[in-house]
C-alpha positions as CSV (number, residue, x, y, z in Angstrom):
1,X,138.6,121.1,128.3
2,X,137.9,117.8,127.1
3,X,139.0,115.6,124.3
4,X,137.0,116.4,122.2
5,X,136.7,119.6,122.5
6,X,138.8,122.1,119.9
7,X,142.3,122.5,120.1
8,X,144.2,125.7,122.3
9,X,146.3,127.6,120.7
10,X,149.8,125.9,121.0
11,X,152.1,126.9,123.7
12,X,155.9,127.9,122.7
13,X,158.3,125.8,121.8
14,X,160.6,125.2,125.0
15,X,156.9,124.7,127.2
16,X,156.2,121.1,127.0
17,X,155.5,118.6,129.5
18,X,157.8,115.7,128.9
19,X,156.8,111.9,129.8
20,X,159.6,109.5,128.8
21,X,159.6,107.8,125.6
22,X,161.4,105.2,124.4
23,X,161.1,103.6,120.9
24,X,157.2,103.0,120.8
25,X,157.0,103.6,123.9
26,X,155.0,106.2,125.9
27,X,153.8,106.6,129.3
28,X,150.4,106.8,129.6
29,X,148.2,110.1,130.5
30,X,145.1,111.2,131.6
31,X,144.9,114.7,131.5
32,X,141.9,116.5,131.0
33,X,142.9,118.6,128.4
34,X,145.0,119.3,125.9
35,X,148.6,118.7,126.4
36,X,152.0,118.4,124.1
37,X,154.8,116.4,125.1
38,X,157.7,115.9,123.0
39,X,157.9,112.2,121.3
40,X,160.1,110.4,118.7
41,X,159.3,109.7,115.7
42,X,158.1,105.6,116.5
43,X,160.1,104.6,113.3
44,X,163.4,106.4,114.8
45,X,164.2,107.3,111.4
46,X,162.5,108.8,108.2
47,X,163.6,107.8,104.7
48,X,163.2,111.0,103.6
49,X,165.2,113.8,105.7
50,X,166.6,111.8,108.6
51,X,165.7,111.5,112.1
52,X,163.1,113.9,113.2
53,X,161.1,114.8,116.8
54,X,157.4,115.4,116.9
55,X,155.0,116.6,119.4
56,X,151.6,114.3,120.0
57,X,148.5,115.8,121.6
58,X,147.5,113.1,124.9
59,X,144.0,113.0,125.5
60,X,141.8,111.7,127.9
61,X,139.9,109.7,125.7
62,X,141.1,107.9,122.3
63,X,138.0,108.6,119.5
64,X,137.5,105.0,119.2
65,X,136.6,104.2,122.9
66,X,133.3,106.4,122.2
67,X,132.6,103.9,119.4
68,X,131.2,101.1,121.8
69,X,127.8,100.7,122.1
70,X,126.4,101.7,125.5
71,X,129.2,103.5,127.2
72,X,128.4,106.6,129.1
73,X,131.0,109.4,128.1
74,X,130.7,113.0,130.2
75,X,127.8,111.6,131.9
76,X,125.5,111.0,128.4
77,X,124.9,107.7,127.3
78,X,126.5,107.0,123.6
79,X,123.7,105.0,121.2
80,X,124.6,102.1,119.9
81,X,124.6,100.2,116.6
82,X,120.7,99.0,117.2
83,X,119.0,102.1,117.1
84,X,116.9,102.6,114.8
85,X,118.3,105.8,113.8
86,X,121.6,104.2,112.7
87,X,120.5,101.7,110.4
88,X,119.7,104.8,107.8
89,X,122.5,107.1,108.4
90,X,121.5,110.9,107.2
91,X,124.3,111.2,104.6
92,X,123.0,114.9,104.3
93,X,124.2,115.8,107.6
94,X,127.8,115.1,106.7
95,X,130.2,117.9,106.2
96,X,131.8,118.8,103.0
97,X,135.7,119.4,103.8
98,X,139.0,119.6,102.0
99,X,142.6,119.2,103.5
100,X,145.4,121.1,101.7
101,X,149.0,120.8,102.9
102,X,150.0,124.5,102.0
103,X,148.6,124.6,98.4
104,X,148.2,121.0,97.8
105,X,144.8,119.1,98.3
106,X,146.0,116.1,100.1
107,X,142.2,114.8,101.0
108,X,138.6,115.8,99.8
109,X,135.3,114.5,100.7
110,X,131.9,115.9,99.1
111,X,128.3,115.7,100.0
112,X,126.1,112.6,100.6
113,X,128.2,109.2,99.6
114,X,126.4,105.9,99.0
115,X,126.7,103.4,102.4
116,X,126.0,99.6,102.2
117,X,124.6,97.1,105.0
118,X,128.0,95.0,105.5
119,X,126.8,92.1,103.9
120,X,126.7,94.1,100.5
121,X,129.9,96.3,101.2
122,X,132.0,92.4,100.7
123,X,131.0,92.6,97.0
124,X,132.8,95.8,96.2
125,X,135.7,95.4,98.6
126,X,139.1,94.2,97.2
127,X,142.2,93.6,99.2
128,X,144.3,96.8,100.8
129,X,141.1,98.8,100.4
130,X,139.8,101.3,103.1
131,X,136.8,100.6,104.6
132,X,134.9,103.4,106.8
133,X,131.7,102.4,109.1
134,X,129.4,105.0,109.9
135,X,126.2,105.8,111.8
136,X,125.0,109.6,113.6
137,X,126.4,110.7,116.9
138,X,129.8,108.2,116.7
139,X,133.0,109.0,115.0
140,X,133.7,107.0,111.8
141,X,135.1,103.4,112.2
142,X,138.0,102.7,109.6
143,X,139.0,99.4,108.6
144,X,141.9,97.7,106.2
145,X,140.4,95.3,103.8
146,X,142.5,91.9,103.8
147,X,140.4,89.3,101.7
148,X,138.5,86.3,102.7
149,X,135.4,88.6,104.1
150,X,138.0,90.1,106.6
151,X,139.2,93.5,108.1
152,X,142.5,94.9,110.4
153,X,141.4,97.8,112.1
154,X,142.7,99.2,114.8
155,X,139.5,99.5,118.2
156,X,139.8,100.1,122.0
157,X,143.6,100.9,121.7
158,X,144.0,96.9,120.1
159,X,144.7,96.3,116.3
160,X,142.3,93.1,115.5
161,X,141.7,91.3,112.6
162,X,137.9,90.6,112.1
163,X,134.9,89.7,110.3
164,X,133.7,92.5,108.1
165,X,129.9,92.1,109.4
166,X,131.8,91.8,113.2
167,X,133.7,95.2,112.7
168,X,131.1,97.0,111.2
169,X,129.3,96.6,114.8
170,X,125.8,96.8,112.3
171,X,126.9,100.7,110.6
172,X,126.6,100.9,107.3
173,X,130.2,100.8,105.2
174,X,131.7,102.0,102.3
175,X,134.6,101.9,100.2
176,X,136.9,105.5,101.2
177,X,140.2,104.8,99.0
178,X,139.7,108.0,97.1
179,X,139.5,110.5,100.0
180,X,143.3,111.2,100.3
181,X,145.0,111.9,97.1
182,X,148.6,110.4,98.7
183,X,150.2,107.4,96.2
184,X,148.8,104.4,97.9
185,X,151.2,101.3,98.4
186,X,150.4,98.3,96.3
187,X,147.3,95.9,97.5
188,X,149.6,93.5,98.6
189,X,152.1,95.5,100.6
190,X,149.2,97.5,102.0
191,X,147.7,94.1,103.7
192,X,151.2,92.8,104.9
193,X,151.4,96.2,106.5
194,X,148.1,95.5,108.3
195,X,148.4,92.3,109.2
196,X,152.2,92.8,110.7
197,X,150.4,94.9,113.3
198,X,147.6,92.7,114.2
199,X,147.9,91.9,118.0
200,X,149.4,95.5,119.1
201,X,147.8,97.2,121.6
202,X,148.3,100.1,124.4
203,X,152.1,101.1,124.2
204,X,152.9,99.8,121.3
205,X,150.8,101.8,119.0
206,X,151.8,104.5,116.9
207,X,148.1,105.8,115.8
208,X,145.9,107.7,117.3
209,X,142.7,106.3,115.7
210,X,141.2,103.7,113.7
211,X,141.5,106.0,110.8
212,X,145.5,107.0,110.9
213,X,146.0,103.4,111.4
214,X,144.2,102.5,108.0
215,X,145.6,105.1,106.4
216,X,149.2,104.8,107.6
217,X,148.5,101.1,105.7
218,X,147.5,102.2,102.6
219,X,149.8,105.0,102.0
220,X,152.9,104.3,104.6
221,X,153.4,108.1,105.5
222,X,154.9,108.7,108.9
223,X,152.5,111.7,109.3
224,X,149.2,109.8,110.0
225,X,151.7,108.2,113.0
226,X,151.8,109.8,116.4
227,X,154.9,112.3,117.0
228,X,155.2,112.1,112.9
229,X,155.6,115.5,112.5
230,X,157.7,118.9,113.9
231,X,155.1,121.2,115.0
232,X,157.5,124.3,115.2
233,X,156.5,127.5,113.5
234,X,153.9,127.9,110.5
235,X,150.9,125.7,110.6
236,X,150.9,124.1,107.2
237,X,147.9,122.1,107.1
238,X,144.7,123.8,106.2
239,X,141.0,122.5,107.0
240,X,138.3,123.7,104.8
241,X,134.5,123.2,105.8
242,X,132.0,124.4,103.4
243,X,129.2,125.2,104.8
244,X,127.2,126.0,102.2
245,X,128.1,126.9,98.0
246,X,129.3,130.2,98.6
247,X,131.1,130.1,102.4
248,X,133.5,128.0,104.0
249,X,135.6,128.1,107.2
250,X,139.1,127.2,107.3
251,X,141.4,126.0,110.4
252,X,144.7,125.4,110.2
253,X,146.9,122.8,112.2
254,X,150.8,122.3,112.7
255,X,150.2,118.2,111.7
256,X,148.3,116.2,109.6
257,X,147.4,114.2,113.1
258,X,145.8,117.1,115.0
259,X,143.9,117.8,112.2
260,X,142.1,114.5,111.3
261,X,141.4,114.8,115.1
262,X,139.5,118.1,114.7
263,X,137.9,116.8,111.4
264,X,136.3,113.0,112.9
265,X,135.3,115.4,115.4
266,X,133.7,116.8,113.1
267,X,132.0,114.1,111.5
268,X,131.0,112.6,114.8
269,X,129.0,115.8,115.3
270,X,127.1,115.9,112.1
271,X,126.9,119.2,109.9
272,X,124.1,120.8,111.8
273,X,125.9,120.8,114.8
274,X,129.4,122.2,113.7
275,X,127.5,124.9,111.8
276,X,125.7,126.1,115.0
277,X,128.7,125.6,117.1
278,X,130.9,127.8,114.4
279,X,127.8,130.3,113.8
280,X,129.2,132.5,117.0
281,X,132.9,132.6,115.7
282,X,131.9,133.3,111.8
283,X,132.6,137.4,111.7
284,X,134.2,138.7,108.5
285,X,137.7,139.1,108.7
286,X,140.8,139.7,106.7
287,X,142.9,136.3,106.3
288,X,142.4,132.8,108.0
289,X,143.5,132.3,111.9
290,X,144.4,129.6,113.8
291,X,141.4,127.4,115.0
292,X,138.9,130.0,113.8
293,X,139.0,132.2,110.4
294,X,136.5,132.4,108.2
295,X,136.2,133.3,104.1
């Protein structure tokens, strides 16, 4: 299995593979598939409860790497920013979705959403705002709005600072800051966060994506990091897709991580092709199940 494939169920506790991990630290993998190895929180410790241990899913392929323009992934060549096709993203094809942390809506996104060429996307942008870059067939590029008509976004396993028009790699942009419902930091301590990490890259990161890393900016939770949470017992985290007024489909995942990688997954396929991809696992049962349940 690949990675971007959907998640296995997770093995027992106790059946890990372990690489060695030190601080920030990790040894890189290329598995595959799917694999869990124990990891450190990167901070070492969490305000909240003390120091805690997480497990982090390795992949082959980090999301972002299928971003560039060009690149042949699993033998297919990945369009670029100048197709045609791109320049008019079909905001009809996105999925409607909901996250809920047992019964708390932590992040929401509805139907079609207003883009902008980047050049009109700098007139609505304001310092410590979330930007998110979209066209069909790639995953969603997020971006940190600093000021002065520049981004911090984390691409290719490097956090950059650049142009707005030179992230947006010619997708259309808007402004996401109301998708999660977490308390965001103040404008100012959300671009000091972003630019403090401007020049890490490989080993040093503690995000998975472009869109952890602009998140983990705005909000400072240790769950959009890698190896933020324990995934031991119940899966508390809940996906929602509706796919259409009266039905929906519901996952659920152990961290908040796992799942945003199942849901820009998601979005990278476009509605119509999660729908037909779900239509042979959609049979009426009692109560949601792990990777597959339906309503």
């Amino acid at each position: 299995m690949s990675g971007s494939q959907r998640p296995v169920p997770l093995p027992e506790a106790g059946s890990w593979s372990s690489p060695a991990r030190m601080g920030n630290q990790m040894e890189k993998l290329t598995h595959l598939s799917y694999r869990e190895v124990p990891t450190a929180d990167p901070l070492g410790l969490d305000p909240d409860d003390g120091p805690r241990i997480g497990v982090s899913y390795i992949f082959s392929a980090d999301d972002d790497e299928l971003e560039e323009p060009g690149v042949v992934v699993d033998g297919e060549q990945q369009r670029g920013p100048g197709s045609p096709a791109e320049d008019q993203p079909d905001l009809l094809d996105e999925l409607e979705c909901s996250v809920y942390y047992r019964d708390e809506c932590i992040y929401q996104k509805g139907g079609a959403l207003d883009t902008y060429a980047p050049e009109s996307l700098l007139s609505r942008c304001k310092p410590g705002d979330l930007l998110e870059f979209l066209c069909p067939n790639q995953y969603p590029h997020w971006a940190v709005y600093v000021g002065d008509f520049q981004v911090v976004h984390l691409h290719r396993q490097e956090v950059k600072s650049s142009f707005v028009t030179e992230a947006s790699r010619g997708r259309r942009g808007r402004v996401v800051n109301e998708h999660y419902r977490f308390r965001a930091l103040s404008p100012t301590t959300v671009v000091r966060a972003a630019l403090a990490q401007v020049g890490a890259k490989e080993q040093e990161l503690c995000w998975r994506n472009s869109e952890c890393f602009a998140a983990w900016c705005r909000y400072g939770r240790r769950e959009f990091k890698i190896g933020g949470e324990l995934r031991i017992g119940k899966q508390p985290y809940r996906l929602r897709l509706q796919l259409s007024d009266k039905k929906s489909h519901t996952l659920e995942f152990q961290s908040l991580e796992d799942l945003i990688t199942e849901r820009r997954r998601n979005d990278q396929m476009g509605r119509a092709a999660v729908l037909q991809e779900l239509a042979g696992h959609l049979q009426p049962e009692e109560g949601p199940r792990s990777g597959h349940d339906s309503h």
